[in-house]
N, C-alpha and C positions, 0 to 999 in steps of 0.2 A: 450701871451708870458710874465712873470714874469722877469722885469726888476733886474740885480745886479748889484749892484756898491759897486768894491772893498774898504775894507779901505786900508788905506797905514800905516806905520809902526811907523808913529805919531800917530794917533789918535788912533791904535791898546792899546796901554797900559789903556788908560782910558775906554775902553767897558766893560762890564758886560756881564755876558754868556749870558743874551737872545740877546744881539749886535752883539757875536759874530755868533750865533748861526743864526739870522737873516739876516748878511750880506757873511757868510762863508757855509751856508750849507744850501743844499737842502733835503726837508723833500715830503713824500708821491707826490714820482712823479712816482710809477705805481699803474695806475687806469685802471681797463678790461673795455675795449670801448673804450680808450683814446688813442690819443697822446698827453703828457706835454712839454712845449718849455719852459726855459728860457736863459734869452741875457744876458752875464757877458761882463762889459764893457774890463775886462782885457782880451787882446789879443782877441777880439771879438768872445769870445767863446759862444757855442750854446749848448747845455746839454738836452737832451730830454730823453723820452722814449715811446715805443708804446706798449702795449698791447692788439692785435687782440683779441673780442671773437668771435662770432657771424657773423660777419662782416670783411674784408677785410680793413686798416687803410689807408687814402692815407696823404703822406707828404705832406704839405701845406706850400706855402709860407706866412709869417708874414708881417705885416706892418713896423713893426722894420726896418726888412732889408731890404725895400726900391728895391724887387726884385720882379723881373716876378714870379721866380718861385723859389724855396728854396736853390738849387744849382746852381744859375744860375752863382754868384762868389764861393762857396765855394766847400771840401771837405767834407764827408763824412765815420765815423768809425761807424758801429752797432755790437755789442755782443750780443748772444741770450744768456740771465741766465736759461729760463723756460722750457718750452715743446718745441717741432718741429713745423718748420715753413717754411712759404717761404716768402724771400722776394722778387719782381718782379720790376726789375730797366728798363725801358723802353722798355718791352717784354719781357725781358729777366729774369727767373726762378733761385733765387738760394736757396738749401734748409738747412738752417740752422737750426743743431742740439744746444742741450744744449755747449755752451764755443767755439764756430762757431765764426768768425769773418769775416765780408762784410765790405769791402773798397768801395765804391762809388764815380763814379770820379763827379768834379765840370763839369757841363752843361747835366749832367740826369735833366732828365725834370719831371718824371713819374717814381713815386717812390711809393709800396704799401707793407704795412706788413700783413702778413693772420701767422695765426696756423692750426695746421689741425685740433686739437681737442678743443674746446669752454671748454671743462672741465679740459684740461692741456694747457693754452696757451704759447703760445711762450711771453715771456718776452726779448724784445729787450731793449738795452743800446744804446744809440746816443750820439756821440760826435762829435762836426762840426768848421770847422777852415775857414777862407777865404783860398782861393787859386788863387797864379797867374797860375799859371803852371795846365797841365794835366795831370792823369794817369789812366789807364787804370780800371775799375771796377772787382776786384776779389776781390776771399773769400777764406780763407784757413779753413779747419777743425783741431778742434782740437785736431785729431789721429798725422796732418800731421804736428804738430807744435812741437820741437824741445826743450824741455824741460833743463835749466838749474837750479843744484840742488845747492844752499845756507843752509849758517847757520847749525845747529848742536841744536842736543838736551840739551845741556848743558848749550846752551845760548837762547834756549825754540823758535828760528827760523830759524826750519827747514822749508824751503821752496823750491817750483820750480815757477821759473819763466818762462814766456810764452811770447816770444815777434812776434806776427803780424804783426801788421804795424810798418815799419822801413825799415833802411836801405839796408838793408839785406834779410829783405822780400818782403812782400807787399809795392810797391813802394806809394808817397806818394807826394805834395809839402810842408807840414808843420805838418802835423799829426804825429805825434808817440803813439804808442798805444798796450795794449798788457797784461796779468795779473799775479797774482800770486796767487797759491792755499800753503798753510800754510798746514803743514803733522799734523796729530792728534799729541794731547799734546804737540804742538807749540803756540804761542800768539804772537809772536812779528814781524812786518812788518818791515823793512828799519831802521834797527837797528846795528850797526851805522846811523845816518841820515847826509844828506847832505840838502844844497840849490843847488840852480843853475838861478842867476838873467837872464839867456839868454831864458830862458822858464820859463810859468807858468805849473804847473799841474792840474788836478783835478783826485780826489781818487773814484771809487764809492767799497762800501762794498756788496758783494753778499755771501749767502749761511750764514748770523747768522742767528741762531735758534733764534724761538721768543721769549724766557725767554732770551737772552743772548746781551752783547753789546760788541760794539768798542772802546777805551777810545783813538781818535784820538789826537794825542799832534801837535800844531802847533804855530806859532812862529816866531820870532829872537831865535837862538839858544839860546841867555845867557838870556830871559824874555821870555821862554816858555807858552803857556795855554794848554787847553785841550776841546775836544768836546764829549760828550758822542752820539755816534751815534748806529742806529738800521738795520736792513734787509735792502737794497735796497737804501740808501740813499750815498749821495754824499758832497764831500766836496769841494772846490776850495782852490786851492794853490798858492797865489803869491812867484814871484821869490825870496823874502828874507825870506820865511817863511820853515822852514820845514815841513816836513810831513813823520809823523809817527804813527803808531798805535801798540797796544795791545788790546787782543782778551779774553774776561773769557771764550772762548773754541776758536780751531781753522772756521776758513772762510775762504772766498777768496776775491780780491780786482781787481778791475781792472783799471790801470793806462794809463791814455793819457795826453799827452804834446803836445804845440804849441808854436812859439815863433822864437828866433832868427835861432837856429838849429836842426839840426835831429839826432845829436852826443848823444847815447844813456848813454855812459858815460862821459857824461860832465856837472861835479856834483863837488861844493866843498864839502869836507869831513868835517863831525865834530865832533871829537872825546868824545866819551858818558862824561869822564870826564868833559868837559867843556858845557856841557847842563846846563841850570839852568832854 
């Protein structure tokens, strides 16, 4: 498991892109065979992914966490990007298509990711929060997810947002989780941007073409930088930073928060004027 430790918003101004790029962002974490783990000290996040081929993947407890078994304190969000799959949480069969979302509650013991096809696998997303609290393990599909439409071609994002886990959905103790897909000839994510010190985020980008990138901007609003990211990678978000992107074509992204609450809008605003 690939230890992170955030910087804080001192020592942010004097990094250099490989610092930033080093201590903020996750590079080649799907590999066919594999599960990749790592532990961000902020808000004890867990950031993985699985890619089944061949074989059936079983969640594994880490040394890190100091547990029996992986959930044994915590929650669980998985997102399939790839092919069809199952995943099987203590007998129990769920079959996640492409943009599928599985909640898995904290004290599953027996956790496994399979694809059906080796030559289209299922590309799972992990994102894990401690939890005191329990809820129940569902998965919503995403025919049955409820689509709100943002932004305008004018200001180049158009989007629909997708939210899963949340208050209103998929129950949760501290996970929020949920995506956006960006309409063609749109580029721009969370534009206005906001903070929010009572959660951290983390962004993962799915669906850019291989010639094509993400120019993620993060930050204090008024001493901005920027991340140049690729397919499949992820970024973390402390709470005084924003997070935003632009796309040289449209993607999708998919957003989860942990932290103080599950208030999906509770975000300070910051008006594009005063970016810097």
């Amino acid at each position: 498991m690939k230890l992170v430790q955030m910087a804080d918003p001192v020592r942010y101004p004097r990094m250099t892109s490989a610092e930033l790029r080093e201590t903020f962002l996750l590079e080649g974490m799907f590999n066919p065979g594999k599960i990749e783990y790592a532990y961000v000290d902020l808000d004890r996040t867990v950031i993985g992914s699985a890619v089944p081929t061949g074989t059936p993947l079983t969640l594994e407890t880490q040394p890190e966490l100091r547990a029996d078994y992986f959930l044994e304190r915590r929650e669980l969000g998985v997102m399939n990007v790839g092919g069809a799959g199952t995943v099987l949480v203590d007998g129990v069969a769920f079959e996640l298509d492409k943009l599928d979302v599985l909640y898995v509650a904290r004290g599953s013991k027996a956790v496994t990711f399979a694809s059906k096809s080796a030559d289209a696998p299922a590309n799972y997303y992990l994102l894990s929060y401690p939890a005191h609290a329990v809820f129940p393990t569902k998965m919503v599909k995403f025919a049955e997810l409820k689509g709100l439409d943002l932004g305008s071609t004018e200001t180049c994002n158009k989007r629909t947002i997708y939210k899963a886990i949340h208050l209103e959905g998929i129950r949760s103790c501290q996970l929020v989780m949920g995506f956006t897909l960006l309409a063609p000839g749109s580029n721009w994510n969370t534009m206005p941007a906001h903070v929010h010190m009572r959660r951290s985020e983390v962004y993962f980008y799915f669906d850019v073409e291989p010639d094509q990138r993400v120019i993620h901007l993060m930050g204090p609003p008024d001493a901005t930088s920027h991340l140049v990211m690729a397919d499949k990678e992820v970024v973390v978000s402390p709470g005084w930073s924003i997070h935003a992107g632009v796309g040289t074509k449209n993607y999708g992204f998919c957003w989860g928060m942990g932290g103080e609450n599950q208030n999906y809008t509770d975000m300070d605003p910051v008006a594009i004027k005063d970016l810097k």
